[in-house]
C-alpha positions as CSV (number, residue, x, y, z in Angstrom):
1,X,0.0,0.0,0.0
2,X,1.6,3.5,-1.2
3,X,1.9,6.0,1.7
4,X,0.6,9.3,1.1
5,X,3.3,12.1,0.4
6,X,3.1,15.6,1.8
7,X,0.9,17.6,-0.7
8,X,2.8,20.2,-2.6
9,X,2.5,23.6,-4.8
10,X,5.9,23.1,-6.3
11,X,6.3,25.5,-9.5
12,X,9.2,25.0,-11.2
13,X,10.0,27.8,-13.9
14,X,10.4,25.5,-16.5
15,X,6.8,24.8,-16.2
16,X,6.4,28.0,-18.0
17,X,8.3,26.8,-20.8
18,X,6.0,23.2,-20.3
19,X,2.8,25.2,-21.3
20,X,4.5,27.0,-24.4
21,X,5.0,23.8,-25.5
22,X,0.8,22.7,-25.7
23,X,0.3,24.1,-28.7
24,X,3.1,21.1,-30.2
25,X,0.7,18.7,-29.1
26,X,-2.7,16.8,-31.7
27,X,-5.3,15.1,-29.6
28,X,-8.1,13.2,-30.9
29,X,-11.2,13.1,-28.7
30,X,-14.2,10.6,-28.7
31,X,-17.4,10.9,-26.6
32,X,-21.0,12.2,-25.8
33,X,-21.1,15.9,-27.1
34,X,-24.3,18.0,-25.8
35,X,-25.4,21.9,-26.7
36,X,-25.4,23.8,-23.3
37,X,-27.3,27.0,-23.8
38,X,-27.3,29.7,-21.0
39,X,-31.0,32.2,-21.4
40,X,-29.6,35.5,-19.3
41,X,-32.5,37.9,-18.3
42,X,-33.8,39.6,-15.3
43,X,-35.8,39.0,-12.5
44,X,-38.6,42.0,-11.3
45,X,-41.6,40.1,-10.1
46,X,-43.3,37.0,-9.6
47,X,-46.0,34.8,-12.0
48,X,-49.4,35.3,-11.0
49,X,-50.0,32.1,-12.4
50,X,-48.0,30.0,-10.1
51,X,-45.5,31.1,-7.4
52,X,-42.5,31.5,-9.7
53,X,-40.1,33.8,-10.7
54,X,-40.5,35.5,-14.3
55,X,-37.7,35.8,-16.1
56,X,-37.2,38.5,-19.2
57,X,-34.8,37.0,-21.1
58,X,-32.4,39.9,-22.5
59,X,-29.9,37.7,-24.8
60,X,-29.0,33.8,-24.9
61,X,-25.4,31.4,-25.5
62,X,-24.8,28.3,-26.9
63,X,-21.6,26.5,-26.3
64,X,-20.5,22.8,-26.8
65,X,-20.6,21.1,-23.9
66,X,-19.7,17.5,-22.8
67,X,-16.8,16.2,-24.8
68,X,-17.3,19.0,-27.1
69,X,-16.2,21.3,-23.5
70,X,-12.9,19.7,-23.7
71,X,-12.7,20.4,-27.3
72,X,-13.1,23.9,-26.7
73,X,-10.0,23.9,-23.8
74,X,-7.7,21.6,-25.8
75,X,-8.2,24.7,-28.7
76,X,-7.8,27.2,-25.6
77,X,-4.3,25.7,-25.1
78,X,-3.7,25.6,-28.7
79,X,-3.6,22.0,-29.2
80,X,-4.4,20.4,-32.8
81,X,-8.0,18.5,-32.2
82,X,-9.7,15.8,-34.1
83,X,-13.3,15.0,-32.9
84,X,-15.8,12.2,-33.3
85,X,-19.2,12.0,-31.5
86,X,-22.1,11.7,-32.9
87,X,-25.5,14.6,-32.5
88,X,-29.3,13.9,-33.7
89,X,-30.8,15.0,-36.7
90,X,-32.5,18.0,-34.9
91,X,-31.3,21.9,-34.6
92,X,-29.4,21.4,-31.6
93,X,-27.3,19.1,-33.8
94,X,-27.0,21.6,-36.2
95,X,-25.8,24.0,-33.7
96,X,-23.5,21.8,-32.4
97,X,-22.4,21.2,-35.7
98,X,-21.5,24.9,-36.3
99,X,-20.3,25.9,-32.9
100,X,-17.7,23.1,-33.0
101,X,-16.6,23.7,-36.8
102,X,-16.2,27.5,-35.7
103,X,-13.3,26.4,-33.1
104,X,-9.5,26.6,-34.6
105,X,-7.3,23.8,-35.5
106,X,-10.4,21.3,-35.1
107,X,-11.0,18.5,-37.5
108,X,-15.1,17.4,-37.0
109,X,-16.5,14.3,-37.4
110,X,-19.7,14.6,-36.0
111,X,-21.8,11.7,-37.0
112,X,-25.6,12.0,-37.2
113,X,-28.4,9.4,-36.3
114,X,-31.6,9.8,-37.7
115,X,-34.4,10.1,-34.6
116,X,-32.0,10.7,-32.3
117,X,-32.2,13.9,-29.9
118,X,-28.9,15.7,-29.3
119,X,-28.6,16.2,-25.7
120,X,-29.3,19.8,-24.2
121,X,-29.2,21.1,-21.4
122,X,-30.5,25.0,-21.1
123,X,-29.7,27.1,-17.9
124,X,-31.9,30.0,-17.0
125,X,-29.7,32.6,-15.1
126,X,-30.6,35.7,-13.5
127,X,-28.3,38.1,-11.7
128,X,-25.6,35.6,-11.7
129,X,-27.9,33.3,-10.0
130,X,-29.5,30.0,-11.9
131,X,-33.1,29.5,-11.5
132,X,-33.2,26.2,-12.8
133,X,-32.1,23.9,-15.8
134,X,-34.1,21.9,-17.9
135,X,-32.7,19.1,-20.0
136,X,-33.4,17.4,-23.4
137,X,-31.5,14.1,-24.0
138,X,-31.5,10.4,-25.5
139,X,-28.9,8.4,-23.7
140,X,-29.7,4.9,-25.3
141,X,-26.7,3.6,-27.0
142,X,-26.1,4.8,-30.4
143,X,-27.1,2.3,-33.2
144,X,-24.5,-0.9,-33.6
145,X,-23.3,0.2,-37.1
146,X,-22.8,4.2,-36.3
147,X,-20.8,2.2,-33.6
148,X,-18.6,0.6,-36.2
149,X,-18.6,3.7,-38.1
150,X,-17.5,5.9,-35.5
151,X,-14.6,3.0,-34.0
152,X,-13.6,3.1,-38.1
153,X,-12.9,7.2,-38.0
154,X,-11.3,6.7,-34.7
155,X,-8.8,4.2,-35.4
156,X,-7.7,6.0,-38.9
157,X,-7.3,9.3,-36.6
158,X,-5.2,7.6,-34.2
159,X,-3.0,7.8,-36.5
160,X,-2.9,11.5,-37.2
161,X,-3.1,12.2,-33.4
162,X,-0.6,11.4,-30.1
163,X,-3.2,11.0,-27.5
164,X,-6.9,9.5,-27.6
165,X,-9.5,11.1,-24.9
166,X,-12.2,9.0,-24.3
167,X,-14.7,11.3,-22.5
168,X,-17.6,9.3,-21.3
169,X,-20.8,11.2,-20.5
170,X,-22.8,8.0,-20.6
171,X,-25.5,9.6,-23.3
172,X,-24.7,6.5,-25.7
173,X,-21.7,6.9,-27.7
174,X,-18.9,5.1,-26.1
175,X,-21.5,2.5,-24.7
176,X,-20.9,-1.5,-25.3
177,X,-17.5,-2.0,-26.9
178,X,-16.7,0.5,-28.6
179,X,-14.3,2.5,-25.8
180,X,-12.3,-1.5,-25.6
181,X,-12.2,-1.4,-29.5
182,X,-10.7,2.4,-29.1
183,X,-8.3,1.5,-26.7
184,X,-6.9,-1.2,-28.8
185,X,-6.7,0.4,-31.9
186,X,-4.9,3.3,-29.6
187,X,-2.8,0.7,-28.2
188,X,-2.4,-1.2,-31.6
189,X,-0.6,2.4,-32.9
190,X,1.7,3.7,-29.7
191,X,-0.7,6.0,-28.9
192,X,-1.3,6.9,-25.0
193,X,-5.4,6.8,-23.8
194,X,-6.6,9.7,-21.1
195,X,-10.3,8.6,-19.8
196,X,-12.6,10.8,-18.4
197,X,-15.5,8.2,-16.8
198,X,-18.9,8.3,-15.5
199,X,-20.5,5.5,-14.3
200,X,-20.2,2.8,-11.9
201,X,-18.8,0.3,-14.5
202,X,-15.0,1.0,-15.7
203,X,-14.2,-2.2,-16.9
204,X,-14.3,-0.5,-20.6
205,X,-11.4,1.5,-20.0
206,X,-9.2,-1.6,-19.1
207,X,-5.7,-1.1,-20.7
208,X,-5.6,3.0,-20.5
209,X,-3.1,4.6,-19.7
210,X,-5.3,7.1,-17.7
211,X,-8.2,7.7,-15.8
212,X,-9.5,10.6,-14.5
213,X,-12.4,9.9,-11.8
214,X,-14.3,12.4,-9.7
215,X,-13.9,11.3,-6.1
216,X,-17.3,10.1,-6.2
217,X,-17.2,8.1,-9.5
218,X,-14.2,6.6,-8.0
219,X,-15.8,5.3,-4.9
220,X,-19.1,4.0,-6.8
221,X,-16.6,2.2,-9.6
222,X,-14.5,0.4,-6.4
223,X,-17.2,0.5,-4.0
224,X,-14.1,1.6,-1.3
225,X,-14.7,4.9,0.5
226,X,-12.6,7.6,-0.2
227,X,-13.3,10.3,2.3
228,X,-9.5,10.7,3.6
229,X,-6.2,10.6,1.8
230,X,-5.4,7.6,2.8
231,X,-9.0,6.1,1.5
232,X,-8.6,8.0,-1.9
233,X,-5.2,6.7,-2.3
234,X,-6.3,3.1,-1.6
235,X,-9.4,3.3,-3.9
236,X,-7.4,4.9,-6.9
237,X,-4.6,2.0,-6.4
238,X,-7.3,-0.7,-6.3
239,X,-8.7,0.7,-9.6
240,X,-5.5,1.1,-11.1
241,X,-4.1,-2.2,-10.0
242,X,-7.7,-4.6,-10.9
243,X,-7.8,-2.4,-14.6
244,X,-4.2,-2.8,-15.3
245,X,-3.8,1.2,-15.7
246,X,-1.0,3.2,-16.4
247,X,-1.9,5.9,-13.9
248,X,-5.0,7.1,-11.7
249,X,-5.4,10.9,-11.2
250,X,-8.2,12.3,-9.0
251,X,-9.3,16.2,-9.5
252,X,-10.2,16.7,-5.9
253,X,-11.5,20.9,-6.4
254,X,-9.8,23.5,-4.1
255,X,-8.1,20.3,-2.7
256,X,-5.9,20.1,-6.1
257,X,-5.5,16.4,-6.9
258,X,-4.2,13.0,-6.2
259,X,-1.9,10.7,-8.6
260,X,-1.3,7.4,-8.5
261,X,1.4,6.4,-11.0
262,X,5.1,4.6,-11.3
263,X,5.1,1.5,-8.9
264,X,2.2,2.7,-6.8
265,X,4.1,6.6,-6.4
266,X,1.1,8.8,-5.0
267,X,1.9,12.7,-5.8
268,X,-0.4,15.3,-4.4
269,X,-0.6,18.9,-5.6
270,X,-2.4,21.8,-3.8
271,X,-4.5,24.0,-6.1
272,X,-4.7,27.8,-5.6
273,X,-7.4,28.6,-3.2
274,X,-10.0,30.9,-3.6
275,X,-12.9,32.6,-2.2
276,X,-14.9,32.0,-4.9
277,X,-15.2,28.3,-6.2
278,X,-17.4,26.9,-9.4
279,X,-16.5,23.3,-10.3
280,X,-18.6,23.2,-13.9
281,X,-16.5,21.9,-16.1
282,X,-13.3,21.9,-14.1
283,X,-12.8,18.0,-14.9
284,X,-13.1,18.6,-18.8
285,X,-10.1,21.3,-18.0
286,X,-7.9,18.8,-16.2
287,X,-8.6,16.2,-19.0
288,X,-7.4,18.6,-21.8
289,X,-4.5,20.3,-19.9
290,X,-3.5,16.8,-19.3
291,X,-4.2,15.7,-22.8
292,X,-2.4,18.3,-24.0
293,X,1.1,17.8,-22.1
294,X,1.2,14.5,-22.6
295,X,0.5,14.9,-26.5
296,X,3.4,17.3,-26.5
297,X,5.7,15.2,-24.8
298,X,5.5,16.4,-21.4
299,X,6.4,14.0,-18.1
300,X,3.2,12.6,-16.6
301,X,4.1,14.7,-13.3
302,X,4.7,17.8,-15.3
303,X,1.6,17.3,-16.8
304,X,-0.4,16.9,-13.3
305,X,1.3,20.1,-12.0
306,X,-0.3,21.5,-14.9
307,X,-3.4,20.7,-14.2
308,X,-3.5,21.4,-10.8
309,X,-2.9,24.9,-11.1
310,X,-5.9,24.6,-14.4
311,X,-8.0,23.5,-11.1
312,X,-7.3,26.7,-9.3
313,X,-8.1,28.6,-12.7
314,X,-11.5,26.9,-13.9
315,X,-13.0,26.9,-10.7
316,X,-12.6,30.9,-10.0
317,X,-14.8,31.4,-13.1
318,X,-18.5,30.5,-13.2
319,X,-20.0,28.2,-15.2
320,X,-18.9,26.3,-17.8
321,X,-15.0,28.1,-18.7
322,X,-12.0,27.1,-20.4
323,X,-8.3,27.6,-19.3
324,X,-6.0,29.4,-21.3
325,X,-2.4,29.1,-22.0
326,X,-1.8,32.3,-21.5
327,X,-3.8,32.4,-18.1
328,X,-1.6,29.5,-17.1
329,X,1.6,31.4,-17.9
330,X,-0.2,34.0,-15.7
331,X,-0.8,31.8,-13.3
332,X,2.7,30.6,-12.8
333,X,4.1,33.8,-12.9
334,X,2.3,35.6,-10.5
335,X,5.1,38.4,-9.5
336,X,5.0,38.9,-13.7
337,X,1.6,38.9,-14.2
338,X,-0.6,39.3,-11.2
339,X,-1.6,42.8,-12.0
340,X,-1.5,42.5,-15.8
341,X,-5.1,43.9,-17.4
342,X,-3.9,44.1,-20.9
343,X,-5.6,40.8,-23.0
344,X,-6.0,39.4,-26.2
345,X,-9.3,39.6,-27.1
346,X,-10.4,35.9,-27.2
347,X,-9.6,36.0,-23.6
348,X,-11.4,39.1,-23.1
349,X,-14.5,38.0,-24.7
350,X,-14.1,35.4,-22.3
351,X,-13.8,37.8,-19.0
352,X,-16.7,39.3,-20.4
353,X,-18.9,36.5,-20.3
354,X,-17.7,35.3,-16.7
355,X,-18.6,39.0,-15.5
356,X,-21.9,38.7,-17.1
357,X,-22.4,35.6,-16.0
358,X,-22.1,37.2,-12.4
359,X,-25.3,39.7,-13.5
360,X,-22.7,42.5,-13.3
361,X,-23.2,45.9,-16.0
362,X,-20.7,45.9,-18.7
363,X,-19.1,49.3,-20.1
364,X,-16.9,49.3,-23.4
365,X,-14.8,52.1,-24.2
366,X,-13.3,51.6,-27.8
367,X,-10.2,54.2,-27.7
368,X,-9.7,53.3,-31.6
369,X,-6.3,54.9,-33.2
370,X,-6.3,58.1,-32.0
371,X,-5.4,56.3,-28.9
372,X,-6.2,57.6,-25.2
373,X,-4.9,61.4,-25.3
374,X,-7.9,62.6,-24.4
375,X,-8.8,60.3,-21.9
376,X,-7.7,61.4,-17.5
377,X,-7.9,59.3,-14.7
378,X,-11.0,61.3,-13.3
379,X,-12.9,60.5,-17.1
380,X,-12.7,57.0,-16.9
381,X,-13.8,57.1,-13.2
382,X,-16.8,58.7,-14.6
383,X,-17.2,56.0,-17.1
384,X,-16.2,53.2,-14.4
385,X,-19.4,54.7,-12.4
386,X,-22.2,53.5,-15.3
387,X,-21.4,50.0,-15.0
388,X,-19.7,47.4,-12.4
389,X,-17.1,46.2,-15.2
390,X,-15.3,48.7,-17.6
391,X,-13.5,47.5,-20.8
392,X,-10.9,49.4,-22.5
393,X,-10.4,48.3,-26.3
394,X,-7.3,50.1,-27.8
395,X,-5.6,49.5,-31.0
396,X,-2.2,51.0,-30.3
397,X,0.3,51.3,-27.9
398,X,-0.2,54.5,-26.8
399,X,-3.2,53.9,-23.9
400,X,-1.0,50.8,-22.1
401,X,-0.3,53.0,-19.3
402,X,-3.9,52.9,-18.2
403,X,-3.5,49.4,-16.9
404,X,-2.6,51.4,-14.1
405,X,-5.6,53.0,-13.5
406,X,-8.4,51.5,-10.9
407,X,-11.3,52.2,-12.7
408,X,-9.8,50.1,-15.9
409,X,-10.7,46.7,-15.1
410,X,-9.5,44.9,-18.6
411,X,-7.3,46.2,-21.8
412,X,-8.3,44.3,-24.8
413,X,-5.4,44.6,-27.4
414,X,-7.6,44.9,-30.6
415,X,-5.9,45.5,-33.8
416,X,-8.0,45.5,-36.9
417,X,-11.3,45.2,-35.3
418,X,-13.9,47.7,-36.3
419,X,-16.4,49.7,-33.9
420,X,-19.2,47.3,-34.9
421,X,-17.7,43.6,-34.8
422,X,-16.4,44.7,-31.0
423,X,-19.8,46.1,-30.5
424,X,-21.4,42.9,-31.5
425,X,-18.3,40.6,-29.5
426,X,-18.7,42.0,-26.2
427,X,-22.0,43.3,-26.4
428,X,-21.8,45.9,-23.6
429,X,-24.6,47.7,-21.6
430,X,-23.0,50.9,-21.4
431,X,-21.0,52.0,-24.6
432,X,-18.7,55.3,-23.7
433,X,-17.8,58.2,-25.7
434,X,-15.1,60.6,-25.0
435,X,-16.0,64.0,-24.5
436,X,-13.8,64.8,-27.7
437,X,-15.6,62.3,-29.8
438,X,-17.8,62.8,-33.0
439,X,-21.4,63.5,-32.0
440,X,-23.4,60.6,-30.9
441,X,-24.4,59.3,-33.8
442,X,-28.0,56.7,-35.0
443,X,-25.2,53.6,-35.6
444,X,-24.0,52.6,-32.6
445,X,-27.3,53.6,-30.6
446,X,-29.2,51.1,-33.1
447,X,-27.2,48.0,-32.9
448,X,-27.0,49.1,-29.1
449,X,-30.2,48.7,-29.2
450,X,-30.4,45.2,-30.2
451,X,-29.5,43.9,-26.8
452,X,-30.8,46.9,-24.7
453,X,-27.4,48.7,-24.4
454,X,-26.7,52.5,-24.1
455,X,-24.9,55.7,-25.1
456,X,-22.8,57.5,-22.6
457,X,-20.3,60.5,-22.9
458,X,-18.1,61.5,-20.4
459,X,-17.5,65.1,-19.9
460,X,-14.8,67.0,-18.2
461,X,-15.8,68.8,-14.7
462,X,-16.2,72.4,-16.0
463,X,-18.1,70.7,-19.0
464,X,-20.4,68.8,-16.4
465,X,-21.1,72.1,-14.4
């Protein structure tokens, strides 16, 4: 029996030079994709029909979710992705179908079967809070030649990939044998196998050469408790052991995780604490980040560190997020980058979202090329004092000293971008003028409009007066 080691928060530097290396890696990636869809709105009364909140919806998402969630982080980190699920013949499909093709470096092959609903599952959310969720899905196996269809794709992408993630949802699509038939073909080409399970059964994931449980699929696949360390430990080395696995990983939240790898080594790493902890979709993180590493060539253990500081990330945003490279460079650089506002604007699209997602007032300020001459500490406090977030777009160089300033929460470096496709990005609630700027104008009031946003100008004091 391994004893448990110390837990740890080592960060090497050369870890920063590990996650530079993600974007080296090609991962293919088989299992149950679903359409989440989050409806925003507000909440002002209740229905006299029944005693129940009223939501007015004010805009709605759709993101891929499931498998297709660690899609979208392998693509955050930059890895080349091949995919193969399979999605009904129904909109949601088609969706799906469009949101994933939209992603970079992905290769789709998503599969349809006739009758079949794509799984769904829509969140209502109101001031950061969700009201409920209401799900659509079919989680009968998928039919037994789609089965030999989809194995058939898989095995000529093994190929073209260095690491196969089986992510198992249990809607269908790696039911029966097709995950064994994977894994062989996988093993059949030198190719390493990260699964991320669900279920009581594992027995189909014999032979990989990871697994990556949730505590509490781990105790229902071994039927051992796993409330301690030592318990945990014990569980993931029985699983590893009876399974022949190469290596057992447990995502354990603000806890980090536990590995169990080598001849029965155990390393545990802390994750960054925080007061503010969402675990959606921190498991599809840990998968990818992992996926990633290892498809670039990274140690196992480097790999794990990896991930354990994506824990700490993931589960500071709410909802369903993604974890960056660059927010993992950020991460392990803290005396670099712990104050650093200015962004690419992917990621600030993505801080946008999150603060939205909290029901908090987003203002854009689009500084264009004139740049941010115009612009004093006491203007953008006036701006900062519309909305709860403020979000400085600027083209040139010229406006990076306000990074400094309190009231600038986020600098989105946004070359080439015109006033309307960041308009229509970040969708703000407040849009700002400067009090040098062209007169407000019809434009941006009407596709303001389209989402319930406003004009504002600052104005200097003796303007104000």
């Amino acid at each position: 029996m391994p004893k448990p080691s110390k837990p740890t928060s080592r960060i090497p530097a050369s870890l920063v030079a590990a996650v530079r290396q993600l974007r080296r890696g090609s991962v293919l990636v088989v299992g149950d994709v679903m359409l989440d869809r989050y409806v925003y709105g507000r909440v002002t009364r209740v229905s006299p029909e029944a005693p129940v909140p009223v939501l007015a919806v004010e805009r709605e998402l759709a993101l891929p979710g499931g498998a297709g969630n660690v899609v979208r982080n392998l693509t955050a980190l930059g890895a080349a992705v091949a995919f193969v699920s399979v999605v009904g013949d129904d909109q949601p499909g088609s969706d799906l179908t469009g949101l994933i093709g939209g992603q970079p470096r992905v290769e789709p092959w998503l599969l349809v079967q006739g009758g079949r609903a794509t799984t769904t599952k829509t969140r209502f959310v109101a001031a950061g809070q969700h009201l409920m969720r209401a799900d659509h899905e079919q989680a009968a196996p998928i039919h037994p030649r789609l089965a030999d269809r989809l194995v058939r794709i898989a095995g000529d992408a093994v190929a073209a990939t260095s690491v196969v993630v089986l992510s198992d949802y249990q809607k269908g699509v790696l039911s029966g044998d097709v995950a064994p038939r994977i894994i062989a073909a996988a093993r059949a080409g030198g190719r390493k196998v990260v699964v991320e399970p669900k279920g009581g059964d594992f027995t189909r994931y014999a032979g990989a050469d990871l697994i990556v449980p949730e505590p509490e699929e781990l105790a229902l696949a071994t039927g051992l408790p796993v409330g301690t360390d030592a318990e945990l430990i014990a569980a993931a080395t029985a699983l590893r052991r009876d399974l022949q696995l190469g290596a057992v990983l447990v995502p354990r939240g603000t806890d980090g995780l536990t590995l169990v790898h080598g001849r029965n080594e155990v390393l545990q790493l802390r994750a960054e604490a925080s007061d503010q902890h969402d675990p959606a979709g921190a498991g599809d993180a840990v998968v990818a980040v992992l996926a990633a590493s290892l498809a670039a060539g990274l140690e196992l253990v480097t790999a794990a560190e990896l991930a354990a500081v994506a824990i700490g990330i993931v589960t500071r945003k709410a909802g369903i997020a993604v974890v960056r490279d660059d927010e993992l460079i950020e991460a392990l650089t803290p005396g670099l980058n712990a104050k650093r506002k200015l962004v690419s604007v992917p990621l600030a699209s993505e801080m946008v979202e999150r603060w939205r997602h909290r029901g908090w007032r987003i203002g854009l300020l689009h500084l264009g090329e004139a740049g941010g001459e115009a612009w004093t500490p006491q203007l953008m406090e006036q701006a900062r004092g519309w909305c709860d977030r403020l979000l400085v777009a600027v083209t040139g160089e010229g406006a990076h000293h306000m990074a400094d300033w309190p009231a600038v929460d986020l600098l989105a470096e946004c070359h080439g971008q015109t006033n309307d496709a960041l308009l229509r990005l970040f969708r703000p609630d407040i849009l700002v003028h400067g009090p040098d700027a062209v007169p407000l104008g019809m434009d941006d009031e009407n596709l303001l409009a389209e989402w319930g946003g406003t004009l504002r100008r600052a104005e200097h004091a003796q303007a104000a007066e």
